[in-house]
C-alpha positions in Angstrom: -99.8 -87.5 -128.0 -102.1 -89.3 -125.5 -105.9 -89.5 -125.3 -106.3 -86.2 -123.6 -104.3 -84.3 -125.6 -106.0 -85.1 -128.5 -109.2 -84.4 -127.9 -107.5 -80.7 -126.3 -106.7 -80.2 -129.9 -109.4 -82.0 -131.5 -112.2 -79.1 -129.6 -110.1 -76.1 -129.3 -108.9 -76.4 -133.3 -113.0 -75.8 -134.0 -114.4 -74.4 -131.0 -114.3 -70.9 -129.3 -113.3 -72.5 -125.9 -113.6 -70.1 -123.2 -111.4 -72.0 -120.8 -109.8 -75.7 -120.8 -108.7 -77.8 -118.0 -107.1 -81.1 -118.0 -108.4 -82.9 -114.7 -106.0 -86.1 -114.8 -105.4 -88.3 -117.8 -108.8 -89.5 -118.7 -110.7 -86.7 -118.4 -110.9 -83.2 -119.2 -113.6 -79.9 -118.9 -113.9 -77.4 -122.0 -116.3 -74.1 -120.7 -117.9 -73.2 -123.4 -120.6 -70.5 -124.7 -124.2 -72.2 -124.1 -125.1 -71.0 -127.9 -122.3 -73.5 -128.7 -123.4 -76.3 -126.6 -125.6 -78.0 -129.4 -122.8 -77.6 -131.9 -119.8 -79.1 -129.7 -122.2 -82.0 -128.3 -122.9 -83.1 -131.9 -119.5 -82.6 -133.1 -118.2 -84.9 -130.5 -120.8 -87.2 -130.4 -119.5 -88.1 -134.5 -116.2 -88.3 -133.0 -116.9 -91.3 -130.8 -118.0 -89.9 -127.8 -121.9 -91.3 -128.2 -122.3 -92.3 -123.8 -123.9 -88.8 -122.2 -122.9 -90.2 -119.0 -124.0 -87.8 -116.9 -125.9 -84.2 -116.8 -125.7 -81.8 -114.2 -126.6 -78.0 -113.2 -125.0 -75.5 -111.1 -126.4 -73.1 -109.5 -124.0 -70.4 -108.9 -126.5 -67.9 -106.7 -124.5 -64.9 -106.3 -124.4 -64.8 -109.8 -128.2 -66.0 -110.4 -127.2 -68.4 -113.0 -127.4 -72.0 -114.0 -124.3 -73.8 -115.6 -125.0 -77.0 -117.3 -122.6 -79.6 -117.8 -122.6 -82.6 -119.5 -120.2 -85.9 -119.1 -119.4 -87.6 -122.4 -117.8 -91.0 -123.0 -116.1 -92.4 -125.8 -114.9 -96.4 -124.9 -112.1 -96.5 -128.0 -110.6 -93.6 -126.6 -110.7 -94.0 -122.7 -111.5 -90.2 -122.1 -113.9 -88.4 -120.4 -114.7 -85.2 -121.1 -117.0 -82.3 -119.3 -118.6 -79.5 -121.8 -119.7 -76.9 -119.1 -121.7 -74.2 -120.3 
């Protein structure tokens, strides 16, 4: 099982992940419910990923919504992962 795959089990074994996708092999997105976000952040952050590398919004505008995503990093496990909510 490599780094990815892991952490694919890792979130979606305690989460309600809406959707998953793996980008390459050191990253991956999990869409979540934004009531969740708090809970999923802090889960992963005792996991190792403690580097919020980045934080973004999208503005989708035909829907008149914001989605937030956040970047985590975890150097002992080389993976990157994107919580979008």
């Amino acid at each position: 099982m490599n780094n990815v795959e892991f952490v694919k089990e890792l979130v979606e074994s305690r989460f309600d992940v809406l959707k998953t996708e793996i980008i390459d092999q050191y990253q991956i997105a999990f869409e979540i419910n934004k009531d969740d976000v708090h809970r999923v952040l802090s889960f992963l952050k005792m996991e190792g990923w403690i580097q919020l590398s980045y934080l973004s919004a999208v503005d989708w505008l035909k829907d008149n919504q914001f989605e937030l995503v956040y970047i985590l990093m975890n150097w002992e496990k080389p993976v990157h992962i994107q919580v979008r909510a």
